[in-house]
C-alpha positions in Angstrom: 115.8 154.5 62.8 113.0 155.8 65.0 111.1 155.4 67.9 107.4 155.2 68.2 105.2 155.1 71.4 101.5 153.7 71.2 98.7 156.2 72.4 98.8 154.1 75.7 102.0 154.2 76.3 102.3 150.4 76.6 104.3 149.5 73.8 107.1 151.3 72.0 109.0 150.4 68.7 112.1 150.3 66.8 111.4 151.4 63.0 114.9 149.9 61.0 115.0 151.6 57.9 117.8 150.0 54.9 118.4 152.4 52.1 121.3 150.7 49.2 121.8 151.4 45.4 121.5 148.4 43.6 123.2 146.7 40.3 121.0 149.3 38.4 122.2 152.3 40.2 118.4 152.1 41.2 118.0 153.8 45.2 115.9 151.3 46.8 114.4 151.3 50.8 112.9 148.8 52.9 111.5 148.7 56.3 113.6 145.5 57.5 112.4 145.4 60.9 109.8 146.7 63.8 110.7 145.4 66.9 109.1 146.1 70.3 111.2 148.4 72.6 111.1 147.2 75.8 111.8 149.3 79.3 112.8 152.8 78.6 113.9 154.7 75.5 117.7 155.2 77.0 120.4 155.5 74.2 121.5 151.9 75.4 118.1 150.6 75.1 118.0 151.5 71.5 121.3 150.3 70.8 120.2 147.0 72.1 117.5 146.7 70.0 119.6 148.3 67.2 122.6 146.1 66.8 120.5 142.9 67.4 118.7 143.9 63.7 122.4 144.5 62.6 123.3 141.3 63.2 119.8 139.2 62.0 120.1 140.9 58.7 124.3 140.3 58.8 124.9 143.9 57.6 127.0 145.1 60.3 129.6 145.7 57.8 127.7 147.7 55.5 126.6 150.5 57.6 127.4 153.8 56.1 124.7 156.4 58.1 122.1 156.7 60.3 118.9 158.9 60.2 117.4 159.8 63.6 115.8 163.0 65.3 118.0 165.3 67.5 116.7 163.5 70.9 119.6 163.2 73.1 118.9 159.4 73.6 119.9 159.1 69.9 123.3 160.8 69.7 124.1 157.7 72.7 122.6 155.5 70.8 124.6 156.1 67.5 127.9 156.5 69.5 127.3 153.1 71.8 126.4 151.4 67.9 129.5 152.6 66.6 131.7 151.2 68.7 130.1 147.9 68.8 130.4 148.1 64.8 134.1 148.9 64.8 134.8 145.8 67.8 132.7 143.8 65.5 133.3 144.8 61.9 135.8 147.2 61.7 133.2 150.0 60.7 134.3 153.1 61.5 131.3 154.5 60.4 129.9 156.4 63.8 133.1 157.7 65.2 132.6 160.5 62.0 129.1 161.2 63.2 127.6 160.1 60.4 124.2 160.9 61.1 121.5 162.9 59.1 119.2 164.1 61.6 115.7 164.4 60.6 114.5 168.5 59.8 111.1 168.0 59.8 111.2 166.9 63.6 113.5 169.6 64.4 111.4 172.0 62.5 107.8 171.4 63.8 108.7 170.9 67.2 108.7 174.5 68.0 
């Protein structure tokens, strides 16, 4: 997942990345949805927006990890999704922190 503002500042949206290996051991990646974040960029925000892609695509289930950068709002985010995936699912996925946070946004934001 990540978060993108427009120049303006009007708009903001919710990149949902799926990664998977397929029958052919094959690692495949596709942007599965965009959608606008509306109000403020708050951890529950993003959940929101998160868990409603979740359960379009009907993969709730199959969560394994999440990619992010180290903003705080993100580390709410990924706990608040986890425990709507273990109510739901049964995935225990986020209560291990599995998250890889993204280096290259740690790294240049010096």
């Amino acid at each position: 997942m990540d978060l993108w503002t427009t120049l303006s500042g009007n708009h903001a949206y919710l990149g949902v990345v799926v990664h998977w290996i397929d029958e052919d051991i094959e690692v495949q990646e596709v942007l599965i949805a965009l959608p606008d974040l509306k109000g403020d960029h708050s951890g529950a925000s993003i959940t929101e927006v998160a868990f409603k892609v979740i359960e379009a695509y009907g993969i709730g289930s199959k969560v394994s990890f999440y990619m992010l950068d180290n903003a705080t709002n993100n580390d709410t985010a990924v706990l608040d999704l986890a425990l709507l995936l273990v109510e739901k699912y049964s995935n225990h996925v986020g209560l291990c922190r599995n998250t890889i946070e993204c280096v290259y946004a740690t790294t240049n934001s010096f």
